[in-house]
C-alpha positions as CSV (number, residue, x, y, z in Angstrom):
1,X,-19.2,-21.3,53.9
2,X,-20.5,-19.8,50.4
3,X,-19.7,-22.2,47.4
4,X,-18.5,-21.0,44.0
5,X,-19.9,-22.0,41.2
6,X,-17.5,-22.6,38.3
7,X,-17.4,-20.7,35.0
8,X,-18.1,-22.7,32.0
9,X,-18.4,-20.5,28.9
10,X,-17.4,-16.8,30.0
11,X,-19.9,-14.3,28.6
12,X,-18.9,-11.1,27.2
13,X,-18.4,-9.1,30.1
14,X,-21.9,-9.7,31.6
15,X,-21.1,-10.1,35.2
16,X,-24.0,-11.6,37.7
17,X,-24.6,-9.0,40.2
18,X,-27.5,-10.4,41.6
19,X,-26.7,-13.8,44.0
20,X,-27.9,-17.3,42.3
21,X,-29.9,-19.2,44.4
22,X,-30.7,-23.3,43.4
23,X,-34.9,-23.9,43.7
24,X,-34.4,-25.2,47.3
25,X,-32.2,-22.7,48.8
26,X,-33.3,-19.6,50.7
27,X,-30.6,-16.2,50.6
28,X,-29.8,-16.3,54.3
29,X,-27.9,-19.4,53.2
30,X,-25.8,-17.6,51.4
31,X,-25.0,-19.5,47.9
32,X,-23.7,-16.4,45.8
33,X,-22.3,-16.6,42.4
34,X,-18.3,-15.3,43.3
35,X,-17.1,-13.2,40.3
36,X,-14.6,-11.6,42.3
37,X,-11.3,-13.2,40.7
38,X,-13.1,-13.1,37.4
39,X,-11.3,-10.1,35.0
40,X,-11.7,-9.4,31.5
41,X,-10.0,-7.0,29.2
42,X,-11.1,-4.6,27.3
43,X,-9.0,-3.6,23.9
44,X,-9.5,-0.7,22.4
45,X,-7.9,-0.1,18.9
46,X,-8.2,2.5,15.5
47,X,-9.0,-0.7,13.4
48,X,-10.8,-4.1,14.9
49,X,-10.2,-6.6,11.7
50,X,-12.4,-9.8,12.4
51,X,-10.7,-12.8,10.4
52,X,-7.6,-13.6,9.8
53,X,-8.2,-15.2,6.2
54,X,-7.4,-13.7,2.8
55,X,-9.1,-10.5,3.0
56,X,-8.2,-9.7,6.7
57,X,-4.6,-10.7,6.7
58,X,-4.0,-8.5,3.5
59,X,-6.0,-5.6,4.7
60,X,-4.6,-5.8,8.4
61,X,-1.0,-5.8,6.8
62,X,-1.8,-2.7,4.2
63,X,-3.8,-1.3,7.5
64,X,-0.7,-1.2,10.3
65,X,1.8,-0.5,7.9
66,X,-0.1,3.0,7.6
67,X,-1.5,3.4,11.3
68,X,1.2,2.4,13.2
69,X,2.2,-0.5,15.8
70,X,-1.0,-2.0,17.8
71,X,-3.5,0.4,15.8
72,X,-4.6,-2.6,14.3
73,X,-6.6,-5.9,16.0
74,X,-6.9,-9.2,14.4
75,X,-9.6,-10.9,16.1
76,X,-8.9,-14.5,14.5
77,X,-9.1,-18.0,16.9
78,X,-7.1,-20.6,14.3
79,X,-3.5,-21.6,14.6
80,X,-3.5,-22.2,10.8
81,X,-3.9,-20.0,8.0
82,X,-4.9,-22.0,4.9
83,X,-4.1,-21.8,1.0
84,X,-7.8,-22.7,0.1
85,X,-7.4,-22.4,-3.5
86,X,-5.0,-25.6,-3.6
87,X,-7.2,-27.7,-1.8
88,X,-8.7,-29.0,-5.0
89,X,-5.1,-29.8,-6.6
90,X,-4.8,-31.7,-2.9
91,X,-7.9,-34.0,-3.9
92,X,-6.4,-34.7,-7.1
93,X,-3.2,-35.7,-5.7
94,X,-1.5,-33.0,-7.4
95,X,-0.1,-31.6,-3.6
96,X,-0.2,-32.3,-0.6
97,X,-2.1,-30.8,2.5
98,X,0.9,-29.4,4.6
99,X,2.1,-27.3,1.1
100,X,-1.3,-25.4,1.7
101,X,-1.1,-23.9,5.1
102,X,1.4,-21.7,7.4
103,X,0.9,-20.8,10.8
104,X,-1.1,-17.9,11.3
105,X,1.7,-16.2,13.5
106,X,3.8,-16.3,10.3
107,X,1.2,-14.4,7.9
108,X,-0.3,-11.8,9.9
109,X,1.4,-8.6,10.2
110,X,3.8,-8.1,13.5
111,X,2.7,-4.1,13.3
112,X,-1.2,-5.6,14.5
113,X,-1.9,-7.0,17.2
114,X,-3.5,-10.7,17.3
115,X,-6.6,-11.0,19.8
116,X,-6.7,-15.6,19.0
117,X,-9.9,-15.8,20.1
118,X,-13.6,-15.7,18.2
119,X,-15.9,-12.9,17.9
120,X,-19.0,-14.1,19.2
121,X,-21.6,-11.0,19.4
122,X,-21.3,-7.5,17.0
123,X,-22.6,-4.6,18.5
124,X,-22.1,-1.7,15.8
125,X,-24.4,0.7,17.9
126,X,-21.6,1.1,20.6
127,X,-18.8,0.1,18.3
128,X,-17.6,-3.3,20.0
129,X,-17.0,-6.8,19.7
130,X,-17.0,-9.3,22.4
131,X,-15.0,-12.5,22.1
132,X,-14.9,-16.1,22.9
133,X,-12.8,-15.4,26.3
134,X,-15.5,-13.1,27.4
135,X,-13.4,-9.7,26.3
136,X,-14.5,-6.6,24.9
137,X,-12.8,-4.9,21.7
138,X,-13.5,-1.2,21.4
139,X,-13.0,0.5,17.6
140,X,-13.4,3.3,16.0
141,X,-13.2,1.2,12.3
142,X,-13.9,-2.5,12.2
143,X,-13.4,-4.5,9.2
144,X,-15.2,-7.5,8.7
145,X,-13.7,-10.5,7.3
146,X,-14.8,-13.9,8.2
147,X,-15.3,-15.5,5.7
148,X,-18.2,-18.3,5.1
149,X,-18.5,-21.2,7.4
150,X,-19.2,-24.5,5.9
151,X,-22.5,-26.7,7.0
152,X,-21.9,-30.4,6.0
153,X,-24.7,-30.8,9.1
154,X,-27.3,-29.0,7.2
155,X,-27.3,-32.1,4.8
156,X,-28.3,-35.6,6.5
157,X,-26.0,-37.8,6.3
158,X,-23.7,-36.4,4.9
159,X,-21.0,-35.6,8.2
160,X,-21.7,-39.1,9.3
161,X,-20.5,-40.2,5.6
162,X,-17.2,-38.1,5.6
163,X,-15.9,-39.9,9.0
164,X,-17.0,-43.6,7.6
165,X,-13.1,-44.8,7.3
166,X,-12.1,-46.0,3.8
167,X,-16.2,-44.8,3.0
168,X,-17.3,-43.5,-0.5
169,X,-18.0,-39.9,0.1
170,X,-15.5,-37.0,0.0
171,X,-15.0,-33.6,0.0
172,X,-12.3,-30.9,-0.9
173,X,-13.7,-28.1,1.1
174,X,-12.7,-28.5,4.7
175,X,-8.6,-29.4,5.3
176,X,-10.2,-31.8,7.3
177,X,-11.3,-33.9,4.1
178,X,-9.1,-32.6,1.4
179,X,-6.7,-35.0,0.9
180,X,-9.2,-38.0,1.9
181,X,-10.7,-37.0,-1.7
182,X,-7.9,-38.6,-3.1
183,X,-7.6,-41.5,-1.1
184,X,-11.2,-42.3,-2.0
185,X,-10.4,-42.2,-5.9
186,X,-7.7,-44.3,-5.6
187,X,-10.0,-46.9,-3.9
188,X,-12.5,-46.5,-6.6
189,X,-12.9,-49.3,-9.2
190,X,-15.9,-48.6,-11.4
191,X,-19.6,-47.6,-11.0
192,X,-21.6,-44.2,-10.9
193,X,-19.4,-41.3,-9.6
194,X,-21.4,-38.1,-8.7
195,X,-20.4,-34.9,-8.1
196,X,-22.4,-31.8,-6.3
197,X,-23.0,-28.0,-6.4
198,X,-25.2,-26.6,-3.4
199,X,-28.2,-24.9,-3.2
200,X,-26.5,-21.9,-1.3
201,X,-23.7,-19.4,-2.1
202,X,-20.1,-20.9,-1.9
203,X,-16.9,-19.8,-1.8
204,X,-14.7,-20.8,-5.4
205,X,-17.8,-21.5,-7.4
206,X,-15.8,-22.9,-9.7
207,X,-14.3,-25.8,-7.7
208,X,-17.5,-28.2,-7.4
209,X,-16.6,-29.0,-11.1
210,X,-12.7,-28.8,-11.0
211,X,-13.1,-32.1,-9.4
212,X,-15.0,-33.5,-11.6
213,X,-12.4,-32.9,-14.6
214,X,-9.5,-33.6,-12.3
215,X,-11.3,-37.3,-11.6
216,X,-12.6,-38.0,-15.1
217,X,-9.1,-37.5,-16.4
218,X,-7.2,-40.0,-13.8
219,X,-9.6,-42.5,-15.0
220,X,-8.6,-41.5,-18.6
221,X,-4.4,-41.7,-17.1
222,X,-5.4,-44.9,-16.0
223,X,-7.0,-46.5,-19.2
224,X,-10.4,-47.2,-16.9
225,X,-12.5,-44.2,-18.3
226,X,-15.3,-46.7,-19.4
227,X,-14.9,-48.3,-16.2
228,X,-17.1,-44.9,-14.8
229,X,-20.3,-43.0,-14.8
230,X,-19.5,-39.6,-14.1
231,X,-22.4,-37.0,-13.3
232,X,-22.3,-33.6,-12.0
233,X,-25.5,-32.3,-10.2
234,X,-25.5,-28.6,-10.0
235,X,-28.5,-26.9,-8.2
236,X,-27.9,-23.7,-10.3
237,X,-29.3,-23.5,-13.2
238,X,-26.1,-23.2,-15.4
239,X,-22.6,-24.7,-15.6
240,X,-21.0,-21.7,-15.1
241,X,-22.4,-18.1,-14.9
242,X,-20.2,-16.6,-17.2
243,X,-21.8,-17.6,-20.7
244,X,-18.0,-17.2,-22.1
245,X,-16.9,-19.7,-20.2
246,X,-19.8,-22.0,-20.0
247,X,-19.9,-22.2,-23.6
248,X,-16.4,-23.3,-23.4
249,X,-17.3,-25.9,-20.7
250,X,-20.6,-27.4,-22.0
251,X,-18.3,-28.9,-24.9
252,X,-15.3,-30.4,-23.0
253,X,-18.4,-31.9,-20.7
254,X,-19.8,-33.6,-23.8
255,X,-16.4,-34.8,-25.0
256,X,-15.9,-36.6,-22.1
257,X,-18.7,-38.2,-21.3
258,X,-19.6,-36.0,-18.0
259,X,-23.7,-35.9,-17.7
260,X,-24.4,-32.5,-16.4
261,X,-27.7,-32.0,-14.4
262,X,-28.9,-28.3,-13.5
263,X,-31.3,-27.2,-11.0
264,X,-30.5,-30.9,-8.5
265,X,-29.3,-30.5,-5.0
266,X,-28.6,-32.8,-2.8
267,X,-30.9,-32.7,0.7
268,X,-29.6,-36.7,1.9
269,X,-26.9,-39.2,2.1
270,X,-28.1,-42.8,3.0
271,X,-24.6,-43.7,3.4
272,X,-25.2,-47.3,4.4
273,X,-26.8,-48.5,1.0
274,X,-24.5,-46.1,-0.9
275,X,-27.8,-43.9,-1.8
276,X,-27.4,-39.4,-2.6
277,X,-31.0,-38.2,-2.3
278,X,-31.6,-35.4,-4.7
279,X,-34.1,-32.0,-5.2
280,X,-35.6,-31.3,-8.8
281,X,-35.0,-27.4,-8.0
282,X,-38.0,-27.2,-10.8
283,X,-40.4,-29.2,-9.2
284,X,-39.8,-28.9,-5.4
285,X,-40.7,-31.7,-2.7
286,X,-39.6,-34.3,-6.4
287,X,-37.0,-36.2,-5.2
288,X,-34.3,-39.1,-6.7
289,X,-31.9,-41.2,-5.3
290,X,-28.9,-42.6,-7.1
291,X,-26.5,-44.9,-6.3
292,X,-22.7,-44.4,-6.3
293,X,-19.6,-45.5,-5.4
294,X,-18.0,-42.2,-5.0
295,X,-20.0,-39.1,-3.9
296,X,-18.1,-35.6,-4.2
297,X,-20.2,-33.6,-1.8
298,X,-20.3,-29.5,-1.6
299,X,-21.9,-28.3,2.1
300,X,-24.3,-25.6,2.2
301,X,-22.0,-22.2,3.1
302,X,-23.3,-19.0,5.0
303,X,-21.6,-16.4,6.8
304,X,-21.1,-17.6,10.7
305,X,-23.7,-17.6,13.2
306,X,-22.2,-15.3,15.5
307,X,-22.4,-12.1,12.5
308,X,-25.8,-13.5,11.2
309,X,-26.9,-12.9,14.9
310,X,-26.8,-8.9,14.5
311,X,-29.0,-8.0,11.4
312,X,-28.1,-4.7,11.7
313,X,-25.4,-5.3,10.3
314,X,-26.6,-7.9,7.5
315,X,-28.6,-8.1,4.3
316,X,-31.9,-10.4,3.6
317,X,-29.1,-13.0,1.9
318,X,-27.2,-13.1,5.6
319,X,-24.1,-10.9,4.3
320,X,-23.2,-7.9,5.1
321,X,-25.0,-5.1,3.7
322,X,-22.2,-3.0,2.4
323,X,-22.4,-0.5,-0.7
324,X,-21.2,-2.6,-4.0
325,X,-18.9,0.0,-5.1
326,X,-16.9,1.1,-1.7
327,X,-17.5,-1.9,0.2
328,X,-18.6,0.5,2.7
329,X,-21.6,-0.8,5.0
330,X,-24.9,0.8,4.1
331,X,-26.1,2.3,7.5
332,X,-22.9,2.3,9.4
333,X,-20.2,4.4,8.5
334,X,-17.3,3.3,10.3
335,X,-18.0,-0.5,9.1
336,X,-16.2,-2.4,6.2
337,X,-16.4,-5.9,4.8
338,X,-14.3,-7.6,2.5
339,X,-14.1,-11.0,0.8
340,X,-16.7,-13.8,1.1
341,X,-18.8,-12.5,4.0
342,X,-19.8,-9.3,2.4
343,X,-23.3,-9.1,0.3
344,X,-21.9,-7.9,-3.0
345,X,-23.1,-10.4,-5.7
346,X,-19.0,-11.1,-6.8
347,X,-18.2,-14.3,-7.5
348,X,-16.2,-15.4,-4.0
349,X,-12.9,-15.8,-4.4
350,X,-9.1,-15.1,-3.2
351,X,-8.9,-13.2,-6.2
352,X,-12.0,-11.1,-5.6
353,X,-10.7,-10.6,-2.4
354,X,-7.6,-9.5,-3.4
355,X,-8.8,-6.6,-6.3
356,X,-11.2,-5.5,-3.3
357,X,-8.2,-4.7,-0.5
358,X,-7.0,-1.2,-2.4
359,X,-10.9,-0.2,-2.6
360,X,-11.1,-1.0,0.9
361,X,-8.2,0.5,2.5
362,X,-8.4,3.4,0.5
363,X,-11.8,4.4,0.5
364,X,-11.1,3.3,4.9
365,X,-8.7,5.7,5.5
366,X,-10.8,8.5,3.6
367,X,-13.3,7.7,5.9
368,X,-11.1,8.4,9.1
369,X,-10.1,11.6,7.3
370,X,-13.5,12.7,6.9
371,X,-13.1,12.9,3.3
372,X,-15.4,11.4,0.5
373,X,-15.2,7.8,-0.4
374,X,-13.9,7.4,-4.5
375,X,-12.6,4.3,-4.9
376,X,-14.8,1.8,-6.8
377,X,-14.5,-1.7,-6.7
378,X,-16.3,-3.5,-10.3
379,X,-17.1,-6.8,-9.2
380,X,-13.8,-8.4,-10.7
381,X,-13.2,-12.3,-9.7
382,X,-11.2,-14.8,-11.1
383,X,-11.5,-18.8,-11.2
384,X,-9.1,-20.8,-12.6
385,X,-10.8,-23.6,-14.2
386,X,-8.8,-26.5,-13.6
387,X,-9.8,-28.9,-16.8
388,X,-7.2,-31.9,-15.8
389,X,-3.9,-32.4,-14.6
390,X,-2.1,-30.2,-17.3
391,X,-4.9,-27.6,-18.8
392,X,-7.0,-24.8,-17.4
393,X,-9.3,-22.3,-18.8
394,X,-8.5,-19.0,-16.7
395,X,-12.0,-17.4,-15.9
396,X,-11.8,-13.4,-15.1
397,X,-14.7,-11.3,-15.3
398,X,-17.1,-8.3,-13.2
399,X,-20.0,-7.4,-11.8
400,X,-21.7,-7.8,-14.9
401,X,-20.5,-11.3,-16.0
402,X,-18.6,-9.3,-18.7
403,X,-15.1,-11.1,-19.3
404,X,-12.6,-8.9,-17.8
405,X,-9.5,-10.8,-18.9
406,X,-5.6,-10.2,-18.4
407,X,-4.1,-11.7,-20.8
408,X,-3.5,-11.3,-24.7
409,X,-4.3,-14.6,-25.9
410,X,-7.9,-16.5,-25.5
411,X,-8.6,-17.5,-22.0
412,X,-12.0,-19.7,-22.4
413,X,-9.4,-21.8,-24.4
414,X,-7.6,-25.1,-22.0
415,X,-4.1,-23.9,-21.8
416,X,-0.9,-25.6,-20.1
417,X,0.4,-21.8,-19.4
418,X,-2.7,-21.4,-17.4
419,X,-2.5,-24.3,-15.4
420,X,1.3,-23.8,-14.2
421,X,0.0,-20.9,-13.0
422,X,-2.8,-22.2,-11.2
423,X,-0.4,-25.0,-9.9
424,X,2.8,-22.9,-9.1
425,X,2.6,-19.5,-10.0
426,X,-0.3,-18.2,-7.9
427,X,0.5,-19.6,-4.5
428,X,3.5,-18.0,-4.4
429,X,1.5,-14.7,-5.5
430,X,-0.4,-15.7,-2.2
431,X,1.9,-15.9,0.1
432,X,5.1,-13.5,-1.1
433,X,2.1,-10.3,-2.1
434,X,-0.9,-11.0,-1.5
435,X,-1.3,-11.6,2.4
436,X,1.8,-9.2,3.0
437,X,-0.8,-6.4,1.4
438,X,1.5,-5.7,-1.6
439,X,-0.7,-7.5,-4.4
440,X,-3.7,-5.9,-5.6
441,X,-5.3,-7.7,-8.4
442,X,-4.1,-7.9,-11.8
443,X,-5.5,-4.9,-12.7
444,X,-1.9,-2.9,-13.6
445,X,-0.9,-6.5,-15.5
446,X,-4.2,-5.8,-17.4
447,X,-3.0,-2.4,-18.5
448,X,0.2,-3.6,-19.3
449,X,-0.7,-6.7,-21.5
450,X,-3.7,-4.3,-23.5
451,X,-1.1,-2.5,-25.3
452,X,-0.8,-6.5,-27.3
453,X,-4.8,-6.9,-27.5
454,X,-6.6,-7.1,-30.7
455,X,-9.0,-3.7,-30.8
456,X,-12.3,-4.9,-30.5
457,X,-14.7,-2.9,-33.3
């Protein structure tokens, strides 16, 4: 009587055809691996989107409404689809968790069709996906959109630190610690509280110091400012890399009593004596350790392991190598990427994921046309700088670093009209136009407000 050996992790569509034999066994015994009531599906579709974040939902709504019903794939395994932007105003206790998400059946498009599993292995030579269930997804067009994943592991310590109940170290980047960011500062009394930017690419490079304001001003609220150290430890080697806006920052860091250190990463937590190991950047293998009683923590990021597998389809940096201009990928045709996995050097953010969608889907459907590609996408990204819990200093600029602003009044300035925005304005933008693929990017607002702009000379 033959014994079946159970599936564990289904591969993609890689059936045994030769019998399995353990070290012992001889084939006239007859133990053969049974894949007989084993059946996986193969999708085809015009359009495979991987990710259901910003990007993807947007672009598989714009996408279907054009194509047609079931043209479209989403190939996206999470059950939530999250307003990341807030997740800062979460750690300040300005909102709570559950105002941040909606259920990823509610957001993506009912014309596409939602494949919830993962794409584990790219194979743009033959134009497929395979999947976490062990499926194949044939395309003619695949969009690529999955965002970064975040690596608290690649820092020691530092995972083991987050689960430490009622511990010292927090983070807002995962909704798994967002609002514990909170619950830390309200436990915090006094001593050295230290903030970090990674030594990698991140998504929302302006939220490692958003924090920091946010904090330094509930101490202020609370009459307990001199009660606090406060130190951010960038491992760029600016504040900000728009010089319009750092210049604007470098100030408001002095006034408050923030010390700012460039070019310091953080490579250990010693959580059990309290103790962030640091990296002088300048002088490598120089390390410090300080002691805090809060530690703000920003994980390493990097496009996920399962695209960073296939570097034919990625740059030296681990994005994908797509054309800066038509977000069209260098060497394969029918390829797009969008948002924060794609290798153009844009700051990553909703909003730079949002001015890329008409670029994309335009210069997409030109391609299944056969005609030329002629939309252009500048670099613009946005990043409200939160600067408290009533002023922000609304950051837009391009490619260049250039300021490429909206509005007709002085936005490296900390405004209350900026921060309502921030706070109410823009996830309803989110939710009501962006993700339904109606919402471009300010660009036609820009137009609009230029007419009551000083001309430059």
């Amino acid at each position: 009587m033959s014994s079946r050996i159970p599936l564990g992790i289904r591969q993609c569509n890689r059936l045994l055809a030769a019998p399995i034999y353990s070290s012992n066994e001889a084939p006239s015994q007859g133990r053969l691996f049974s894949t007989s009531q084993v059946h996986y599906e193969r999708h085809d579709c015009k359009v495979l989107v991987v990710g259901g974040g910003s990007g993807g939902c947007a672009m598989a709504a714009k996408l279907s409404s054009h194509l047609g019903k079931d043209k479209v794939i989403v190939l996206e395994p999470e059950d939530r689809h999250y307003y990341q932007p807030m997740f800062t105003l979460i750690g300040g206790g300005m909102k709570r968790l559950e105002q941040s998400y909606k259920t990823m059946a509610e957001v993506l498009p009912k014309k596409a069709k939602w494949v919830k599993e993962k794409a584990m292995e790219f194979d743009p030579d033959n134009n497929t996906v395979c999947t976490s269930g062990g499926d194949t997804i044939k395309y003619d067009f695949l969009l690529i959109a999955t965002g970064l994943q975040l690596k608290y592991e690649k820092i020691p310590g530092l995972a083991e630190a987050l689960e430490i109940p009622n511990g010292k170290v927090c983070s807002i980047y995962s909704p798994k610690y967002a609002e514990g960011v909170y619950d830390v500062l309200r436990r915090t009394t006094g001593g050295n509280l230290i903030f970090t930017f990674p030594d990698s690419p991140v998504k929302c490079p302006g939220a490692p110091q958003k924090i920091v304001y946010i904090v330094e001003h509930y101490f202020r609220k609370l009459g307990k400012r001199d009660k606090v150290n406060i130190t951010y430890n960038t491992a760029l080697p600016v504040l900000f890399g728009v010089k319009h806006y750092a210049d604007a920052l470098w100030p408001i860091c002095k006034k408050r009593n923030i010390t700012v250190n460039t070019r310091r990463n953080l490579v250990e937590v010693r959580h059990a004596e309290d103790i962030a190991v640091f990296e002088d950047l300048e002088n490598p293998g120089q390390l410090c350790e300080e002691k805090y009683s809060l530690l703000h923590a920003v994980p390493p990021m990097s496009a996920p392991d399962e695209l960073t597998k296939c570097r034919k389809l990625m740059n030296t940096a681990g994005f994908v190598d797509v054309n800066n201009s038509t977000l069209q990928h260098v060497r394969y045709s029918n390829v797009f990427a969008i948002g924060d996995s794609s290798g153009t050097p844009n700051s990553k953010t909703a909003a730079a994921a949002a001015a890329q969608s008409p670029v994309v889907f335009r210069n997409m459907i030109a391609a299944m046309e056969g005609k030329p590609l002629t939309e252009v996408y500048d670099g613009y990204a946005s990043c409200p700088l939160v600067t408290g819990y009533s002023t922000c200093i609304l950051a837009e600029f391009d490619y260049s670093l250039t300021p490429l602003e909206t509005f007709p009044v002085a936005q490296n300035k900390e405004r209350y009209s900026m921060f309502i925005m921030k706070k109410d304005f823009m996830p309803l933008l989110y939710w009501k136009l962006m993700l339904p693929g109606h919402w471009n990017g300010p660009g036609l607002m820009r137009k609009l407000f230029g007419v009551f702009k000083p001309n430059k000379k």
